[in-house]
N, C-alpha and C positions, 0 to 999 in steps of 0.2 A: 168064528172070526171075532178080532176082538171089537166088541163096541166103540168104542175111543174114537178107535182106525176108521169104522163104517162112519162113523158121526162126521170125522175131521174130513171123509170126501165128497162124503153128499154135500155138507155145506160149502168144501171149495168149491165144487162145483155147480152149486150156486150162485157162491159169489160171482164164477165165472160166466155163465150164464145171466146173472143180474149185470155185469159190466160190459158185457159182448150189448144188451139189447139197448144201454145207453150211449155207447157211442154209434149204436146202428143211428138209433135215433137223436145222437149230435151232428151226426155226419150228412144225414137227408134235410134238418134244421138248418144246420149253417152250411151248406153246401153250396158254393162258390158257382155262380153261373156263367159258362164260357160262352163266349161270342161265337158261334160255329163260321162267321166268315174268319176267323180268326188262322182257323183250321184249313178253307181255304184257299187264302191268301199264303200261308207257308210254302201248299204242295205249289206254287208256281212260281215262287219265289225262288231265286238259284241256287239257292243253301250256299253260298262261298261264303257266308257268314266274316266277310271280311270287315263288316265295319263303316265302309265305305257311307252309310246313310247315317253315320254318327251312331247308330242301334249297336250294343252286342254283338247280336245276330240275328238271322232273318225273323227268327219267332218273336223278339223285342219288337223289330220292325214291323213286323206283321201286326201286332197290338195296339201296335201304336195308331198304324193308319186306321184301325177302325174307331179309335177316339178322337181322328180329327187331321194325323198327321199328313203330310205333302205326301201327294202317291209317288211323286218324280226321282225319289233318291235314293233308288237301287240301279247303278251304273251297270253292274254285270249284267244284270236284266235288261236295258234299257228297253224303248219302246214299245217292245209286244210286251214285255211285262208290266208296264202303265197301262197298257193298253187292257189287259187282261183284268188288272186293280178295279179300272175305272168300273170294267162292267160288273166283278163280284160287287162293287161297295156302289152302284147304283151313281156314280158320276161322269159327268162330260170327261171326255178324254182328255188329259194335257196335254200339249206339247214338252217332251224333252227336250233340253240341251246339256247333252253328254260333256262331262271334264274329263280332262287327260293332265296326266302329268309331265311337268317342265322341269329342266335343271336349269336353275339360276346359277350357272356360275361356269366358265368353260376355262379357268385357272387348272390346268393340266401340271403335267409333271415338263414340259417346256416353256410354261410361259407363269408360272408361280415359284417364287423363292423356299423354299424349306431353311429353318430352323436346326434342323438334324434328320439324322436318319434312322426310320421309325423298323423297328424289328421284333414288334410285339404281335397280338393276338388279331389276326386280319377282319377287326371289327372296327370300325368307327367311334362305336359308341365307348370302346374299349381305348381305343387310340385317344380320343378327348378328355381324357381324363389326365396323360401327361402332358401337359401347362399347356390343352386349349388343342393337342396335337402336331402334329410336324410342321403344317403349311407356315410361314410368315404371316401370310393374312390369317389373321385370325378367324374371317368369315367364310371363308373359302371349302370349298369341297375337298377331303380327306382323301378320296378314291381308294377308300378299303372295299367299297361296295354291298354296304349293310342294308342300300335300299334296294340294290338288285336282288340280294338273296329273301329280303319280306314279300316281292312281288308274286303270286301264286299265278299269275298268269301268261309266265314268260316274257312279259313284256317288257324288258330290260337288258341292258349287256352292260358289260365295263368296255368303253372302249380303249384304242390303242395304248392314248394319254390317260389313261386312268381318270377319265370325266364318265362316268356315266351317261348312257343314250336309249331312248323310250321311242319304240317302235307304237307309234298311235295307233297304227289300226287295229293290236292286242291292248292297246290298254284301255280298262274298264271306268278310270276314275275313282280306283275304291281307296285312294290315298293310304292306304299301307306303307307305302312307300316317303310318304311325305311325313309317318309316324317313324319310320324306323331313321330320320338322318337327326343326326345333335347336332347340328349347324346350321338348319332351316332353307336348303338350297332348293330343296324339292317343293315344287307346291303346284296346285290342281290350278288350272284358267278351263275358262268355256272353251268348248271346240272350235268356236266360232269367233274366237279369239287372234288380232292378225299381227301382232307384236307382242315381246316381252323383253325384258333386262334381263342379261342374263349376268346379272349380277346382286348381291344384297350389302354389298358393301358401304356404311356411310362415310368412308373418310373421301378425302379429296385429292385429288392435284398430285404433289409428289408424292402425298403419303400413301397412297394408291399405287403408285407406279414404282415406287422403294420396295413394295413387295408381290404386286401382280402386272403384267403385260396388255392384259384383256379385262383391266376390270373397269369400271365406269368410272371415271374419275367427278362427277357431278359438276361438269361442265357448262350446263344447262342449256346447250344448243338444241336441243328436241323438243324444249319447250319456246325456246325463242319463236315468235308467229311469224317470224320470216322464214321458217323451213316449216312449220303447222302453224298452217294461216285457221285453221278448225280450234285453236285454243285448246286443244280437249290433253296433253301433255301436262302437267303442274308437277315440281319438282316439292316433294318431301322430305327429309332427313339426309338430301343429297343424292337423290336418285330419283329419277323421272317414274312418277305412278302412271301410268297405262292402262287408258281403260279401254273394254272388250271392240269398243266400235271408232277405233282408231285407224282413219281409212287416207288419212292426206300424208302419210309417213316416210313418202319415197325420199325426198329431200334432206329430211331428218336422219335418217339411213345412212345414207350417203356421206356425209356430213360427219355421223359421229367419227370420233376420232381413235377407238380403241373398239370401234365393229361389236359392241356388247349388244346392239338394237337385233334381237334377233324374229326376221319373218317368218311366220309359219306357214305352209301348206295348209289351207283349209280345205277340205274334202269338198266336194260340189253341193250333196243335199242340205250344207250348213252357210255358203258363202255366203255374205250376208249382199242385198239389191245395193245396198250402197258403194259398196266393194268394188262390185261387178262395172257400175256407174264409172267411180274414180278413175279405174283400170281403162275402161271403153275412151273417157277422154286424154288420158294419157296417152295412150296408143294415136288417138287422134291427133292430137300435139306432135308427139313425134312426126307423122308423115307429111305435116307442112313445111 
């Protein structure tokens, strides 16, 4: 055999041998230590990896919370899955308060103007790109239906008028759905939330009413404390901000003038005592 050849493999194979035992031993050096709750915190995590806790996905999430992060916001887990958090990472249990999503805006294809008529690619996001899309209002919902189709958990339909409608009791909160609209209609409230606008439009008065039937014209009776004598109403950019524990709203309701004040069903084990209270005397009111 020729020399050369014996020469040129023994020492490859040295070489290779001398390079195998220094990254063995870079590898046991620098080797990266994982948090075994880490590991887990994954397996009981729901894997929907939607996003929904602002994470990538559940393994982001999972990392996070052992450096510190809130255990509360994994929606599709909800409660036994804090619950489960709390005891792998050695803390008191939280209370959840689950989000679901809302459509701000009930501008249907009877009660919003169109522009023209759209006959392109049945996407939203696809649609807004010719001058803003078909509606007149410019703010208004498209009703291609690009958030029903992000939603992984059925919890969505197009309905008749082409408004979209969110079945609460499938929906998780994982706001997917509030990613996928170019127009910002969709958005997450607490469950325990007992009013919303269902509108984001900030123009006013006619210029409201020149292009939509049902949108809030920022009239500001919902703030006026002669229909919420509780103050808790304050009108922003021309629309009434609404906060979670808005409970003297019946008058305001009533009142508004384009019905955009829209009341939610809240589930029993979320109503909030005060709710329950308002309700008790109203009822009592009425039978004198």
């Amino acid at each position: 055999m020729n020399p050369v050849l014996v020469t040129s493999v023994v020492g490859l194979g040295a070489l290779g041998a001398t390079f195998g035992l220094i990254l063995a031993f870079a590898a046991k050096k620098f080797a990266v230590q994982v948090d075994p709750r880490i590991e887990e915190l994954e397996e009981i995590l729901p894997g929907a990896n939607c996003g929904g806790c602002g994470y990538p996905g559940c393994a982001a999430y999972a990392e996070a919370v052992v450096k510190g992060e809130d255990i509360t916001k994994c929606g599709p887990g909800g409660q036994e899955t804090v619950d489960r958090i709390a005891e792998i990472m050695g803390l008191e249990v939280s209370k959840m308060v689950p989000k679901v999503a809302i459509v701000r805006c009930r501008g249907g294809d009877n009660e919003a103007k169109h522009k023209y008529v759209y006959e392109g690619i049945q996407d939203c996001n696809a649609a807004v790109l010719l001058d803003g899309g078909s509606k007149a209002c410019e703010y208004g919902c498209l009703g291609l239906g690009s958030c029903v189709a992000a939603c992984p958990f059925d919890a969505m339909a197009m309905g008749d008028n082409r408004i979209p409608i969110v079945f609460e009791d499938k929906c998780t909160g994982c706001g997917l759905c509030v990613e996928a609209c170019p127009k910002g209609i969709m958005e997450l409230v607490p469950i325990n939330q007992t009013v919303y606008v269902a509108c984001v439009s900030p123009l006013r008065g006619k210029d409201i009413k020149n292009v939509c039937s049902v949108g809030c014209t920022g009239c500001t009776l919902c703030a006026n404390p002669k229909f919420t004598p509780s103050g808790k109403v304050k009108m922003e950019n021309n629309l009434p901000n609404i906060p979670p524990d808005w409970f003297d709203y019946k008058l305001a309701v009533e009142k508004c003038p384009t019905k955009c004040l829209i009341v939610r069903e809240i589930p029993e084990p979320y109503r909030p005592k005060e709710l329950k209270e308002v309700e008790e005397k109203a009822e009592a009111a009425a039978e004198v």
